[in-house]
C-alpha positions, -999 to 999 in steps of 0.1 A, spaced: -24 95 -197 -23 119 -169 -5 150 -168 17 164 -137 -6 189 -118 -2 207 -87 -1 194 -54 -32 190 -35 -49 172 -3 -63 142 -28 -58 135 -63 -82 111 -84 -69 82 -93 -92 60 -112 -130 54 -116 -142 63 -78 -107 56 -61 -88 89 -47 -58 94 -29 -53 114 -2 -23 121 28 -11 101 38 -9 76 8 -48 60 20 -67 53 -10 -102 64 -5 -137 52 -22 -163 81 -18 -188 61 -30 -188 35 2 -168 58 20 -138 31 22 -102 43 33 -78 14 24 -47 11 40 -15 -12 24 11 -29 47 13 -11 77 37 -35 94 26 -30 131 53 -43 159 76 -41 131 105 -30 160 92 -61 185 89 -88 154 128 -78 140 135 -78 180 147 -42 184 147 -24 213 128 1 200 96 15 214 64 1 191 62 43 182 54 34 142 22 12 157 10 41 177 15 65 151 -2 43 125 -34 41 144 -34 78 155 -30 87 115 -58 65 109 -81 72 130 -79 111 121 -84 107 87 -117 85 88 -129 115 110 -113 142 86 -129 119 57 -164 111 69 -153 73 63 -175 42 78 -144 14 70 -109 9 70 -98 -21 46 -60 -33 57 -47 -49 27 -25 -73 42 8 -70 60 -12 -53 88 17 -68 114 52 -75 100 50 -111 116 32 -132 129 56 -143 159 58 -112 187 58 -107 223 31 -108 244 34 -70 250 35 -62 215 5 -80 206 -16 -64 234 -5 -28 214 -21 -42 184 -52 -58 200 -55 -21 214 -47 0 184 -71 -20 163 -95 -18 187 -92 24 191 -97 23 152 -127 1 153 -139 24 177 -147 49 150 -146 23 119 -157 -5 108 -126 -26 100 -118 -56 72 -83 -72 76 -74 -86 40 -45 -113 51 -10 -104 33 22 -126 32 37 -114 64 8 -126 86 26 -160 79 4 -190 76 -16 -189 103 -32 -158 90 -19 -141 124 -51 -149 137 -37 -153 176 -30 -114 171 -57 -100 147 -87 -121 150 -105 -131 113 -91 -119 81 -103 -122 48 -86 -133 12 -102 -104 -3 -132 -83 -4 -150 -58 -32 -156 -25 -27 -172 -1 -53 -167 -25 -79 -130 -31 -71 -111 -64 -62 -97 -57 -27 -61 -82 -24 -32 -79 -5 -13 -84 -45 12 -113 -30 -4 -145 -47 -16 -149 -88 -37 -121 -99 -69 -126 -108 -70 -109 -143 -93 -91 -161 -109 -75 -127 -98 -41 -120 -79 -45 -83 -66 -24 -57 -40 -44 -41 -5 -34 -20 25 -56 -11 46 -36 -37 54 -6 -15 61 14 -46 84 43 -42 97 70 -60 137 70 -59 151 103 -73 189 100 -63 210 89 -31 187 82 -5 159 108 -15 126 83 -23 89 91 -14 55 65 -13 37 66 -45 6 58 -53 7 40 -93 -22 41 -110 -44 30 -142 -85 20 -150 -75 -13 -144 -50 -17 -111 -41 9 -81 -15 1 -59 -12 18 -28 19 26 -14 30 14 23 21 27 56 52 13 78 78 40 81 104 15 76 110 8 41 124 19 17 101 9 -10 101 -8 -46 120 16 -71 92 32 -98 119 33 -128 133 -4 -118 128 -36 -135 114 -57 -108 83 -32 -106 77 -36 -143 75 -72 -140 54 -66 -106 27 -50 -125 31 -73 -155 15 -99 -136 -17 -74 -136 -18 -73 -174 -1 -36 -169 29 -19 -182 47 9 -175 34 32 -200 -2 28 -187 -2 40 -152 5 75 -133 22 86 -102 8 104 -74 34 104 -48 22 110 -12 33 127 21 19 134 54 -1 166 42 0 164 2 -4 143 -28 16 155 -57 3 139 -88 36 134 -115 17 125 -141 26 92 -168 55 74 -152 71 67 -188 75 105 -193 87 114 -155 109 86 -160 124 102 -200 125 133 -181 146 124 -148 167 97 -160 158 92 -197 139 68 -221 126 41 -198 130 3 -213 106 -15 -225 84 -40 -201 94 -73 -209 73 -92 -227 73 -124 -211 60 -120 -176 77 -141 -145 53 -164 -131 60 -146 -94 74 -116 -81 95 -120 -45 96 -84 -22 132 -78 -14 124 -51 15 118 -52 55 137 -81 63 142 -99 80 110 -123 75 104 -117 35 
């Protein structure tokens, strides 16, 4: 199990898969970035009055770090818009961001639980159920895992939580799963030390004990090491994973369309 180390601009993860600021998980070998839930017109699809700023600022932060990276294609995996159902003006934002990024990228949309059944395909064009990359299974994480493949998958938003309102993406880790932590600015994420991300990664054939943290910011990766022992020393002994694993797992964030 990995050991905290210092903070750096990427931080390997598993066999080929590295994570880099902003929490993008990145495969040198096909020079792949992979980008989980980005939630685009997340303020139009709740129906806010807000300005669609997280969209812009979600394609501008993608778009440098293909150039910063060298990479040839971004792989959404899933949740690229919170909803299927949005204005005509928000849409059009989409249609263009995606567009500015495909501009310098080749793109793959893996289709995640918030594109609705439909797919979203009025807004994003085609999307895929998964792909491989490097020898990983590419899936948004939402439906039955397909075991005994290792996956790179999102959905969870995984978070670090470390008192009041203090939490930070986190990239978990093991040789057989990577889950990368969400894009969108608006949620607060799925607690690391809670019970409901225990069974999350149960469905994977994964407990706690086996995976790693690497939590990510705008600039830096900082790599906590084995979750089990950052867990012992923040908050104590972490319980044991249950044994019997639920047959689903239902995201409780970014309401209000689950």
């Amino acid at each position: 199990m990995k050991a905290p180390s210092r903070a750096a601009e990427s931080h390997g993860l598993a066999r080929g898969v590295v994570a880099i600021a902003p929490g993008l998980a990145w495969l040198p070998a096909s020079r792949t970035l992979v980008a989980a839930d980005a939630h685009l017109a997340y303020e139009d699809v709740i129906g806010g009055a807000l300005p669609l700023w997280s969209t812009t600022e979600i394609v501008a932060t993608l778009v440098l770090t293909a150039a910063c990276v060298g990479a040839r294609e971004i792989v959404f995996l899933g949740d690229i818009v919170h909803g299927a159902h949005m204005s005509e003006g928000a849409m059009r934002v989409v249609r263009d961001g995606l567009a500015l990024v495909r501009e310098h990228v080749a793109v793959t949309l893996v289709a995640g639980n918030h594109e609705g059944r439909s797919r979203a395909f009025k807004v994003l064009g085609e999307t895929v159920e998964g792909c491989e990359r490097d020898g990983w299974l590419l899936v948004h994480g939402d439906r039955p895992a397909v075991l005994g493949r290792p996956a790179i998958i999102g959905h969870l938003h995984p978070s670090l939580h470390l008192g009041g309102s203090a939490n930070v993406p986190a990239f978990v880790a093991c040789e057989a799963l990577v889950v990368v932590p969400a894009l969108t600015p608006y949620s607060p994420g799925l607690d690391l030390f809670s019970d409901d991300f225990a069974k999350a990664i149960g469905l994977w054939s994964v407990r706690r004990r086996d995976v790693h943290i690497v939590a990510a910011t705008t600039e830096r990766v900082f790599p906590f090491g084995s979750l089990v022992a950052l867990h012992a020393a923040l908050r104590g002994p972490a319980t044991a994973t249950p044994r019997d694993r639920p047959k689903r797992f239902v995201k409780r964030y970014l309401r209000p369309q689950q």
